[in-house]
PDB file of N, CA, C and O in Angstrom:
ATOM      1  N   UNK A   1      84.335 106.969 159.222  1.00  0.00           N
ATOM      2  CA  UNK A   1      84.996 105.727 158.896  1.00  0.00           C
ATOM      3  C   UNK A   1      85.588 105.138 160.177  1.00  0.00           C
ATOM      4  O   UNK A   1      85.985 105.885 161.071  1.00  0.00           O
ATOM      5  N   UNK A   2      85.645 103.973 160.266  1.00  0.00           N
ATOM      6  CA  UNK A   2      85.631 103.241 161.339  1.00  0.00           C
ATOM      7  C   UNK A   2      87.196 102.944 161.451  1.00  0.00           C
ATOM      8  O   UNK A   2      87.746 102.605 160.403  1.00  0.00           O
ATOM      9  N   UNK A   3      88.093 103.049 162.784  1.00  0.00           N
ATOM     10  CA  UNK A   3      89.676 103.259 162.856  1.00  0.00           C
ATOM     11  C   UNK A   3      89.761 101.954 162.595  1.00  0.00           C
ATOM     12  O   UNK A   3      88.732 102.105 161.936  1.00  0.00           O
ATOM     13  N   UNK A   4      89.961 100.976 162.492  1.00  0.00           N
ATOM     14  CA  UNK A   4      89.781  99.564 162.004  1.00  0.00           C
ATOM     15  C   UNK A   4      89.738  99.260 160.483  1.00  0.00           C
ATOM     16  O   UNK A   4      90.459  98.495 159.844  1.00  0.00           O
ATOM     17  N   UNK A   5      88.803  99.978 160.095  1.00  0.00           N
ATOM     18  CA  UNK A   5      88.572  99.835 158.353  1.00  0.00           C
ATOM     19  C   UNK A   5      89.825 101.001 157.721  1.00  0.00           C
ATOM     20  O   UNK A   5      90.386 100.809 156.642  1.00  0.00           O
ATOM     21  N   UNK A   6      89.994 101.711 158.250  1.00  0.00           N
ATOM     22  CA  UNK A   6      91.373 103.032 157.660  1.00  0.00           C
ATOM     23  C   UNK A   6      92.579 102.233 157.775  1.00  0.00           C
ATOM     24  O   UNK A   6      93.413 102.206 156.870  1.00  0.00           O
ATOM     25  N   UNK A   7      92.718 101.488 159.013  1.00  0.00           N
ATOM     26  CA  UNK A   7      93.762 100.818 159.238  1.00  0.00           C
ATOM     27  C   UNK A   7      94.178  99.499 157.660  1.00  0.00           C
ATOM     28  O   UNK A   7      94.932  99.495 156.687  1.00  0.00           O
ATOM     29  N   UNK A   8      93.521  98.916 158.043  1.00  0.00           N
ATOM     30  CA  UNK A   8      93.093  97.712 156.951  1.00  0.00           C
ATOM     31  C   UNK A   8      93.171  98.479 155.324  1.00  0.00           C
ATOM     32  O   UNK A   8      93.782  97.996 154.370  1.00  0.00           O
ATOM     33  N   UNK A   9      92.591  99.443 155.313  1.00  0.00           N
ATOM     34  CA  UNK A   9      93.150 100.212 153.482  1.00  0.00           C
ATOM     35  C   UNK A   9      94.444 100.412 153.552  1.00  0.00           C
ATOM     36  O   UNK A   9      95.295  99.846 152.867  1.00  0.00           O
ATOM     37  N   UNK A  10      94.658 101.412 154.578  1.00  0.00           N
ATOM     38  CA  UNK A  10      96.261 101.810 154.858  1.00  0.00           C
ATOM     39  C   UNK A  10      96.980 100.707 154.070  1.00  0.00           C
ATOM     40  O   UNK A  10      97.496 100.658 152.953  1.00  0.00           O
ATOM     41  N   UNK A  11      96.797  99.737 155.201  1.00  0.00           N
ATOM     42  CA  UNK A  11      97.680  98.287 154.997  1.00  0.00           C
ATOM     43  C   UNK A  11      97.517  98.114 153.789  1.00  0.00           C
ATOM     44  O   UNK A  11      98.559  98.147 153.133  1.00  0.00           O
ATOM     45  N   UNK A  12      96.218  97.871 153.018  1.00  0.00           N
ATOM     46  CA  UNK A  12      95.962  97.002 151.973  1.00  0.00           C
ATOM     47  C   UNK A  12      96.848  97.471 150.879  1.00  0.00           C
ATOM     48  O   UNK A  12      97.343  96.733 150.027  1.00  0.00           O
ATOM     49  N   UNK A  13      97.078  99.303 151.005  1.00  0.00           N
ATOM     50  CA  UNK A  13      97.376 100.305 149.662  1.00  0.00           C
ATOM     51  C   UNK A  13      98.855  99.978 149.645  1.00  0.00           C
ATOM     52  O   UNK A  13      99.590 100.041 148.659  1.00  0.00           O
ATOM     53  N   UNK A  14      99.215  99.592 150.971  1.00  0.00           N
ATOM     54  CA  UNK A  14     100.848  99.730 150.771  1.00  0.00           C
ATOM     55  C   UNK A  14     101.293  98.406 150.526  1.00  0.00           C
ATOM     56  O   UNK A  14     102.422  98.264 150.056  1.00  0.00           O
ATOM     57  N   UNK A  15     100.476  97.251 150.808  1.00  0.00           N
ATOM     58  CA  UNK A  15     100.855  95.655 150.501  1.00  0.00           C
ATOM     59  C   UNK A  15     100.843  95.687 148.941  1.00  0.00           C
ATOM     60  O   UNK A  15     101.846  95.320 148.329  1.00  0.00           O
ATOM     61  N   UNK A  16      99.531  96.194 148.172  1.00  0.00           N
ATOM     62  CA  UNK A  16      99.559  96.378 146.978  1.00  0.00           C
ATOM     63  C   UNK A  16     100.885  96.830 146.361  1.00  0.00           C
ATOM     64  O   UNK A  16     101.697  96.189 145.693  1.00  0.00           O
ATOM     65  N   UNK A  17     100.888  98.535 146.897  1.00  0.00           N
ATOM     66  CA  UNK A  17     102.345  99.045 146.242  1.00  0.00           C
ATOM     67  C   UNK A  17     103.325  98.337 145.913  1.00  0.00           C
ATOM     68  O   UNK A  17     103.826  98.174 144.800  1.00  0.00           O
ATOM     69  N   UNK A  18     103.738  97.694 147.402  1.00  0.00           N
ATOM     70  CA  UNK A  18     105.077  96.543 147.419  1.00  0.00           C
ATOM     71  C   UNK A  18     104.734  95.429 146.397  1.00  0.00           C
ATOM     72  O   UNK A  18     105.794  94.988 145.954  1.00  0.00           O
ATOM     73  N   UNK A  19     103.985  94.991 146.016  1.00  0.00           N
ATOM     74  CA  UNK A  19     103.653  94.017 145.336  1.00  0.00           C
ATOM     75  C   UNK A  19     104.152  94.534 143.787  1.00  0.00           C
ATOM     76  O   UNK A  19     104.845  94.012 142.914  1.00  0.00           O
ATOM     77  N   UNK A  20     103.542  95.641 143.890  1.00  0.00           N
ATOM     78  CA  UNK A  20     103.372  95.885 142.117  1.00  0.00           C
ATOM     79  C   UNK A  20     104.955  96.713 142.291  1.00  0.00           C
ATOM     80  O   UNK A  20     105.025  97.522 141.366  1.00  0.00           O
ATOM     81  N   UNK A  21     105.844  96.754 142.900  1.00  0.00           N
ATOM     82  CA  UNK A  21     107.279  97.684 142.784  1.00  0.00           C
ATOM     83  C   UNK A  21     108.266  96.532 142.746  1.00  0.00           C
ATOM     84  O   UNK A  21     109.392  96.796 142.322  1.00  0.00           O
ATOM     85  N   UNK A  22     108.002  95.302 143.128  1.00  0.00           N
ATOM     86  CA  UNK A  22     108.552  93.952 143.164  1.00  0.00           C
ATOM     87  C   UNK A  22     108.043  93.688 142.097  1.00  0.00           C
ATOM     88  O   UNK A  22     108.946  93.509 141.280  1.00  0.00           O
ATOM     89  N   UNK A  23     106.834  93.534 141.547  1.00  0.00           N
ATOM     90  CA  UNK A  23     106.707  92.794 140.012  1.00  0.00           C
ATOM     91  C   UNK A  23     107.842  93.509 138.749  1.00  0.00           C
ATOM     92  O   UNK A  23     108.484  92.942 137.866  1.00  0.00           O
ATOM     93  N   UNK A  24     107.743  94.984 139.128  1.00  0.00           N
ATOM     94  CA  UNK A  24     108.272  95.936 137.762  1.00  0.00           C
ATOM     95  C   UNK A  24     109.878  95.497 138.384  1.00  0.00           C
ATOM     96  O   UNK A  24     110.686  95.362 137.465  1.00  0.00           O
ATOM     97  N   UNK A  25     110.409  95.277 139.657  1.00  0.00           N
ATOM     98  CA  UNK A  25     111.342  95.255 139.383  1.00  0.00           C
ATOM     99  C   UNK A  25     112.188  94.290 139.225  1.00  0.00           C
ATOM    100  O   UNK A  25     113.413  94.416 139.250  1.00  0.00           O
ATOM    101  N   UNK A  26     111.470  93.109 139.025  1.00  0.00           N
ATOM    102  CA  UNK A  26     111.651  91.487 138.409  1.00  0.00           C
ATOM    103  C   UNK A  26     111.307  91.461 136.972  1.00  0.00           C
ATOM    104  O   UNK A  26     111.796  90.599 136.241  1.00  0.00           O
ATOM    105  N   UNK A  27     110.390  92.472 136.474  1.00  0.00           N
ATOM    106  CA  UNK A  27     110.191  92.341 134.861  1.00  0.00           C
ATOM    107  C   UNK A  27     111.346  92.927 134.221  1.00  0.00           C
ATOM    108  O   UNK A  27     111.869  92.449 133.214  1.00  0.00           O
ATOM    109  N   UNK A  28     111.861  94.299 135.007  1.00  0.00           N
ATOM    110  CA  UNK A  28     113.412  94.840 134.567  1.00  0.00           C
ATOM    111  C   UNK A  28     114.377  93.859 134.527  1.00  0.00           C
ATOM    112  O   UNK A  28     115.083  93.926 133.521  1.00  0.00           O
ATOM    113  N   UNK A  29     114.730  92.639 135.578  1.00  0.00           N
ATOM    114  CA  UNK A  29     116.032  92.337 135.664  1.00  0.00           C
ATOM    115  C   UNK A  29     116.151  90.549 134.769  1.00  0.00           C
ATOM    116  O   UNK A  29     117.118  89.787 134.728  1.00  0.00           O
ATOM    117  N   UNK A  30     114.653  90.376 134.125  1.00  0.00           N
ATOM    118  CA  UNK A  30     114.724  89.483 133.487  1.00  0.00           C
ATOM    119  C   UNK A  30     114.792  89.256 131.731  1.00  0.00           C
ATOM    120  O   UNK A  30     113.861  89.808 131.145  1.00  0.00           O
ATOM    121  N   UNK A  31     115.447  88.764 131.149  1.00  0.00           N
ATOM    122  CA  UNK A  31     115.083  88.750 129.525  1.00  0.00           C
ATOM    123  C   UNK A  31     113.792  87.649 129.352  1.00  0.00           C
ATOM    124  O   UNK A  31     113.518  86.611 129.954  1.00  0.00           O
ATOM    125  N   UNK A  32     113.135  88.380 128.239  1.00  0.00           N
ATOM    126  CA  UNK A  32     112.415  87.806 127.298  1.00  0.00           C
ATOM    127  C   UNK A  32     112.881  86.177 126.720  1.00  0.00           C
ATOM    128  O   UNK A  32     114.065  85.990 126.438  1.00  0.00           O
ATOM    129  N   UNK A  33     111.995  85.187 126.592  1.00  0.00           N
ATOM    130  CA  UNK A  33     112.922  84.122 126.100  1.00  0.00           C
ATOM    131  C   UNK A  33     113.269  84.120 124.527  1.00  0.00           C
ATOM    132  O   UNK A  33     114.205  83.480 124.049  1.00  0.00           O
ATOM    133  N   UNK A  34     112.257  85.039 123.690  1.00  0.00           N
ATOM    134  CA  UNK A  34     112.486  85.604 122.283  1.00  0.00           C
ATOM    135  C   UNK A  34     113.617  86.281 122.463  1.00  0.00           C
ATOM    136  O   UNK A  34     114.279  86.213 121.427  1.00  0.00           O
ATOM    137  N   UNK A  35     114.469  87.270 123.777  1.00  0.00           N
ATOM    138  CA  UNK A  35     114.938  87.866 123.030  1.00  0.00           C
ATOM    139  C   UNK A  35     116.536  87.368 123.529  1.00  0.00           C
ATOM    140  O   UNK A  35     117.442  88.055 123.060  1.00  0.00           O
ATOM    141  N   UNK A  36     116.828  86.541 124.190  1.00  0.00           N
ATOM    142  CA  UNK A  36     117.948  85.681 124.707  1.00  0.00           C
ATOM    143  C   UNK A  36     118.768  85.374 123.409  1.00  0.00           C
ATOM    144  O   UNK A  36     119.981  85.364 123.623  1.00  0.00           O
ATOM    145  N   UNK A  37     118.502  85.192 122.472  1.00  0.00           N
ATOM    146  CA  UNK A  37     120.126  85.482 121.297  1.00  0.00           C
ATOM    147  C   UNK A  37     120.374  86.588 121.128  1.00  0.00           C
ATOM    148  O   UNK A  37     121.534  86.744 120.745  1.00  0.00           O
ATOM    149  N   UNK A  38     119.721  87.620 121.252  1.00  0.00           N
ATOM    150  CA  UNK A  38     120.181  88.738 120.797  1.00  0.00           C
ATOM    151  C   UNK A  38     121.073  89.255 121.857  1.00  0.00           C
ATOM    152  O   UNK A  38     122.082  89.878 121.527  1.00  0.00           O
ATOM    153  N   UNK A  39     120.740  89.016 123.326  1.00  0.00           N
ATOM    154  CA  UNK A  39     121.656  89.409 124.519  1.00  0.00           C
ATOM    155  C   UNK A  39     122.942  88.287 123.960  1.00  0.00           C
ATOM    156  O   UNK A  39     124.111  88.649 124.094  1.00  0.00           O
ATOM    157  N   UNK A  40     122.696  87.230 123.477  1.00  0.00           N
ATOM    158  CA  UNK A  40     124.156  86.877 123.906  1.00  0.00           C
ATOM    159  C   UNK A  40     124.814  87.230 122.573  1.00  0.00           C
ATOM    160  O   UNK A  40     126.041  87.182 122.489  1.00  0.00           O
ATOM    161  N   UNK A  41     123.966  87.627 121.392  1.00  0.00           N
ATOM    162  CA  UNK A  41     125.334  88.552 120.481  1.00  0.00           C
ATOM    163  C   UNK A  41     125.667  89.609 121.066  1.00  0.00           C
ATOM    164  O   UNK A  41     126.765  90.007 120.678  1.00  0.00           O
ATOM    165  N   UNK A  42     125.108  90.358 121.977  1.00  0.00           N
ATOM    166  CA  UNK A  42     125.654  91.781 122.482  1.00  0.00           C
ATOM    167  C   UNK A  42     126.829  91.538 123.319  1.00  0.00           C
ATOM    168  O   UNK A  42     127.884  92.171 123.273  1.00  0.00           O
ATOM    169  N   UNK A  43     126.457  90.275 124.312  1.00  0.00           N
ATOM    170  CA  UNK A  43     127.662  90.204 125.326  1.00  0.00           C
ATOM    171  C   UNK A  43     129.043  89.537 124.821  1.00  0.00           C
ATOM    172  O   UNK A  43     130.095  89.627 125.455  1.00  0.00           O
ATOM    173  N   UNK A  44     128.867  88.713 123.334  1.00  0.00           N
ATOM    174  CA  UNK A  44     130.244  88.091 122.771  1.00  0.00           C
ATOM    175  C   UNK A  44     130.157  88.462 121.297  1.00  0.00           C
ATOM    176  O   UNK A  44     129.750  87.515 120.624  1.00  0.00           O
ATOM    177  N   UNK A  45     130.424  89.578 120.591  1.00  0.00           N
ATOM    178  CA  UNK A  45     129.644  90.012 119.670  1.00  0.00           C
ATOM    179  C   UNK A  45     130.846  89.690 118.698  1.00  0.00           C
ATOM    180  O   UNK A  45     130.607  89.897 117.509  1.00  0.00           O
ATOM    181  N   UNK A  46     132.184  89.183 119.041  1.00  0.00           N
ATOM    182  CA  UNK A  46     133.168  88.563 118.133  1.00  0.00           C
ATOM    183  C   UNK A  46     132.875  87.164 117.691  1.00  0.00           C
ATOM    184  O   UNK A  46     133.133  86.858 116.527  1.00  0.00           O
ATOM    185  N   UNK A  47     132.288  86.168 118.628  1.00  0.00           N
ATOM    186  CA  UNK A  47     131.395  85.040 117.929  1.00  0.00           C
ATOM    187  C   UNK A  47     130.600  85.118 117.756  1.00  0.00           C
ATOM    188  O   UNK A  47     129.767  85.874 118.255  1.00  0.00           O
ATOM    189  N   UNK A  48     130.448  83.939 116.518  1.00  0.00           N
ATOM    190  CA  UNK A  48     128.869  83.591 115.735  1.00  0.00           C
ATOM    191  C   UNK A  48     128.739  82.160 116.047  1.00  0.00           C
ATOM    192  O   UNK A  48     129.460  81.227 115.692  1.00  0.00           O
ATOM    193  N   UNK A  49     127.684  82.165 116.780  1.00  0.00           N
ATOM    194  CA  UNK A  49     127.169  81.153 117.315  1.00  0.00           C
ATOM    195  C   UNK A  49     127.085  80.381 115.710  1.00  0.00           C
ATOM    196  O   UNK A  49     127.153  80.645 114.510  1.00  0.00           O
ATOM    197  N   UNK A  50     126.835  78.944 116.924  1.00  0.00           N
ATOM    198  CA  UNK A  50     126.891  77.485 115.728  1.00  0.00           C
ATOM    199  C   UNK A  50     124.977  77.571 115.140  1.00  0.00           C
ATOM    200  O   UNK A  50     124.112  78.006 115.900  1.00  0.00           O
ATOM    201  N   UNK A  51     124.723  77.169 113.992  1.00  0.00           N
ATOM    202  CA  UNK A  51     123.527  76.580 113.676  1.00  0.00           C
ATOM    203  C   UNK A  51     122.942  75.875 114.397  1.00  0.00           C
ATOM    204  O   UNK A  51     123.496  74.814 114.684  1.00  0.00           O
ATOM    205  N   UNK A  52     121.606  76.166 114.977  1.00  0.00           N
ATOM    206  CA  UNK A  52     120.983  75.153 115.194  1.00  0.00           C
ATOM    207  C   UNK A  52     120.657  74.173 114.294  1.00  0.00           C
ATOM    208  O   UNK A  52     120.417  74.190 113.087  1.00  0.00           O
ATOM    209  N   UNK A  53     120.719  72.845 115.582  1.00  0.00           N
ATOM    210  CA  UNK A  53     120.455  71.264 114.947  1.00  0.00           C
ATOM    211  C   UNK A  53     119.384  71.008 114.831  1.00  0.00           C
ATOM    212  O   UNK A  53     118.744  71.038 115.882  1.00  0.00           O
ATOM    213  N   UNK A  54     118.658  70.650 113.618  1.00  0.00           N
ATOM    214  CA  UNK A  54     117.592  70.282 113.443  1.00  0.00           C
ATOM    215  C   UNK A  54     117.028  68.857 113.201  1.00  0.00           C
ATOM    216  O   UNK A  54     115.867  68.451 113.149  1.00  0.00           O
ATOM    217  N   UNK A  55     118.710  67.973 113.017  1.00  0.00           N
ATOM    218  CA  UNK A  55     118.377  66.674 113.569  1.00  0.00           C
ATOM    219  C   UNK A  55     118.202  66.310 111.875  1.00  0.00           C
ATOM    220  O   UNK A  55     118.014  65.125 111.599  1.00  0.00           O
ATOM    221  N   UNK A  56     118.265  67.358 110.702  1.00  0.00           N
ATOM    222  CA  UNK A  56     118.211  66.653 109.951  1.00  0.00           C
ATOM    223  C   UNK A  56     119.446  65.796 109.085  1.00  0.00           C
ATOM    224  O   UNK A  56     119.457  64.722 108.483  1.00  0.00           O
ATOM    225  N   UNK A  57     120.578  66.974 109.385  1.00  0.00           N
ATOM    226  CA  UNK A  57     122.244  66.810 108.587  1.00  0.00           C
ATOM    227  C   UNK A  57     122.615  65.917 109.824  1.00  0.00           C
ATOM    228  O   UNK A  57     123.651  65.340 109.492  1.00  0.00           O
ATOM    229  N   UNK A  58     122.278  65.541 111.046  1.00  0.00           N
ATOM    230  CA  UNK A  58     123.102  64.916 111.712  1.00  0.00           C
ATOM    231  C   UNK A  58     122.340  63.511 111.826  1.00  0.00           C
ATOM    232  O   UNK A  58     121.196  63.323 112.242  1.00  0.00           O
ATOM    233  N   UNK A  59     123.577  62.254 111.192  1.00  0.00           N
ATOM    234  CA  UNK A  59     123.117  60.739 110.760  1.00  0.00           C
ATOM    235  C   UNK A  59     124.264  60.128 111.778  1.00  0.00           C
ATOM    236  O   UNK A  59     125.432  59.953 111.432  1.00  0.00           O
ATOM    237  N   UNK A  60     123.706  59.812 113.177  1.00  0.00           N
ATOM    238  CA  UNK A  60     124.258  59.312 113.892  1.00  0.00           C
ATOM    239  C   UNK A  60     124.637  57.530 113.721  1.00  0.00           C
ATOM    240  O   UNK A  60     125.529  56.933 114.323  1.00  0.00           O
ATOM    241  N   UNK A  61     123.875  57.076 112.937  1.00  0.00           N
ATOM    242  CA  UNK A  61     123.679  55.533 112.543  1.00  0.00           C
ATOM    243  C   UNK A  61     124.917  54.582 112.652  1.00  0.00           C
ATOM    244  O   UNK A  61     125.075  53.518 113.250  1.00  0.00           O
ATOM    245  N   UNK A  62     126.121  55.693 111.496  1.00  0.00           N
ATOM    246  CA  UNK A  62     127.253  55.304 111.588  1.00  0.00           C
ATOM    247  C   UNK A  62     128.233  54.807 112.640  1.00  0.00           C
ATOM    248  O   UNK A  62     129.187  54.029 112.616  1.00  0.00           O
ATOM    249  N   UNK A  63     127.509  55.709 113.778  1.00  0.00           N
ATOM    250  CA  UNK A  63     128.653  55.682 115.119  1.00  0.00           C
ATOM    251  C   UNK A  63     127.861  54.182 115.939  1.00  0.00           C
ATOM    252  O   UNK A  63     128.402  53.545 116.842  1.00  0.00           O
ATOM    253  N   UNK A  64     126.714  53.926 115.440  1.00  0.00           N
ATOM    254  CA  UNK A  64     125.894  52.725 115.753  1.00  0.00           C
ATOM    255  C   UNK A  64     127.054  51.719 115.787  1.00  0.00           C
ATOM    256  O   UNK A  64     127.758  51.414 114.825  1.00  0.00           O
ATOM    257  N   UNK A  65     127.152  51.224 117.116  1.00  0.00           N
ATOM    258  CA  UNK A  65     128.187  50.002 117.456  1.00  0.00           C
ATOM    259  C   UNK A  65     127.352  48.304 117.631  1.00  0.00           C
ATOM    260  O   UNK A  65     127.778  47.154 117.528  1.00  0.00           O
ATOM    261  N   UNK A  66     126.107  48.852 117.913  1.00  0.00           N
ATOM    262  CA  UNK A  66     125.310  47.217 117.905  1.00  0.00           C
ATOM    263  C   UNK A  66     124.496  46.796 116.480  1.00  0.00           C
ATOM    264  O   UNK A  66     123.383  47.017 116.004  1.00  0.00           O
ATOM    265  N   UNK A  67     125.630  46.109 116.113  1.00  0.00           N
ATOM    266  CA  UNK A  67     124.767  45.763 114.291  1.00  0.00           C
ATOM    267  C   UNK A  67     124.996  44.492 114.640  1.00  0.00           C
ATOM    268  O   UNK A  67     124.675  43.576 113.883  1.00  0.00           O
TER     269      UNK A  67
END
């Protein structure tokens, strides 16, 4: 094997490594976007978050000032 081509795997095996030890350790320090309510009942677990708005109970019309 040619000292040139050993060199170049060397490199290649350990650029890889770093690559894939940086991916796992960005997949650890991030949440899921499914699972983002459930972290924030863990971190304030004395409140209960408000309902989401679905835009249907809320009739803004009233507060309508240009009639």
């Amino acid at each position: 094997m040619n000292r040139n081509r050993r060199i170049f795997i060397i490199i290649f095996i350990a650029f890889v490594l770093i690559v894939v030890l940086i991916t796992i350790d960005m997949a650890r320090r991030t949440t899921a976007p499914w699972n983002r309510r459930k972290q924030l009942e863990r971190a304030l677990p004395g409140q209960t978050l408000p309902p989401p708005a679905d835009g249907i109970t809320i009739d803004t019309t009233g507060l309508d000032t240009l009639r």
